[in-house]
N, C-alpha and C positions, 0 to 999 in steps of 0.2 A: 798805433793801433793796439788796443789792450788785448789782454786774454778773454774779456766778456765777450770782445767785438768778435773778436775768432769764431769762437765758440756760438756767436749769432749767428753770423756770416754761414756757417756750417750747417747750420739744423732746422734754421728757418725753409732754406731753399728742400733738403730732406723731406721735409716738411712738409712741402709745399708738393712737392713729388709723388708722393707717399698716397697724400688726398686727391691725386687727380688721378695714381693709376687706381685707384678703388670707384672713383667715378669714372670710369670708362669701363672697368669692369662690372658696374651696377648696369650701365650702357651692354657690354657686348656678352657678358653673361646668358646663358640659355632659360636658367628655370631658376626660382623661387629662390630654392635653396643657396645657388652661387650664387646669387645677387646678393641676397643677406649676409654670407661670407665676405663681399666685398663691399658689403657697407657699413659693415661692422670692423673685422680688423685691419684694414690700410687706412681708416679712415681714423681712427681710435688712434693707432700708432703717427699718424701723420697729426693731431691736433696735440699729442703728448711730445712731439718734435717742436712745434711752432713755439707750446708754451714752454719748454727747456730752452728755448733760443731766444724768446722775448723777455724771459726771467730773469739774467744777467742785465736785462734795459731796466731793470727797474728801478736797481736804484738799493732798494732797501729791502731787507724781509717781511718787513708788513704792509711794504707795495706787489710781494710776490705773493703774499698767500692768499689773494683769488685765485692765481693762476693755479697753486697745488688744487684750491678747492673744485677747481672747476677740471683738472683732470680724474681728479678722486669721483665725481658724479661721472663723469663719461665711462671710464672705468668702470661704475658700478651700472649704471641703466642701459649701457650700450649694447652689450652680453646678455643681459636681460631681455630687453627688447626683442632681439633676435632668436633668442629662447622661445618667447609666448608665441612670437607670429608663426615661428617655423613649426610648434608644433599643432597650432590653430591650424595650418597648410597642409598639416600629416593628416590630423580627423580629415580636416574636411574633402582630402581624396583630391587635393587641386596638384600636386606635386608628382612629377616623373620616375615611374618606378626603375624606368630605364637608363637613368643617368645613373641611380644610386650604386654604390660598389657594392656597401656591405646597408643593409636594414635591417637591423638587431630588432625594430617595434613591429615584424612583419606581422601579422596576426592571420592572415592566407593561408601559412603550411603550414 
């Protein structure tokens, strides 16, 4: 067994982890906003695991660099994403003022 194998063997399952407890927490989550939290970073951090653990299968660097490219886009739209909807959610008054700790955008007091 190599060090790639290791190193697969280790992060794919992470990995694999990573992305279901964010779908359950998309699942058992109460409001909007912790949904989006968990569909954004467990989910983000568990496909940057899969592709770190499938990357040593590749072989070669120029079999790996979809896999960089395609964490670099998740990275960049996933954050995003979650940015527009959440604060699409905030205008539009659909979100729980009760869950929130701190509401720095309150415009009320």
């Amino acid at each position: 067994m190599s060090a790639g194998d290791v190193v697969t063997a280790v992060l794919l399952p992470a990995g694999a982890v990573f992305s279901v407890l964010g779908a359950l927490g998309l699942l058992r989550f109460p409001d909007l906003l912790s949904r989006l939290h968990a569909a954004t970073k467990p989910q983000t951090i568990g496909l940057l695991l899969i592709l770190a653990g499938v990357a040593p299968q590749a072989g070669s660097v120029s079999a790996a660099t979809p896999l960089i490219l395609v964490g670099f886009f998740q990275l960049l739209t996933a954050p995003v994403t979650a940015q527009t909807v959440g604060g699409a959610a905030y205008r539009a008054g659909v979100i729980r003022h009760d869950l929130l700790t701190v509401d720095e955008t309150d415009q009320r007091s």
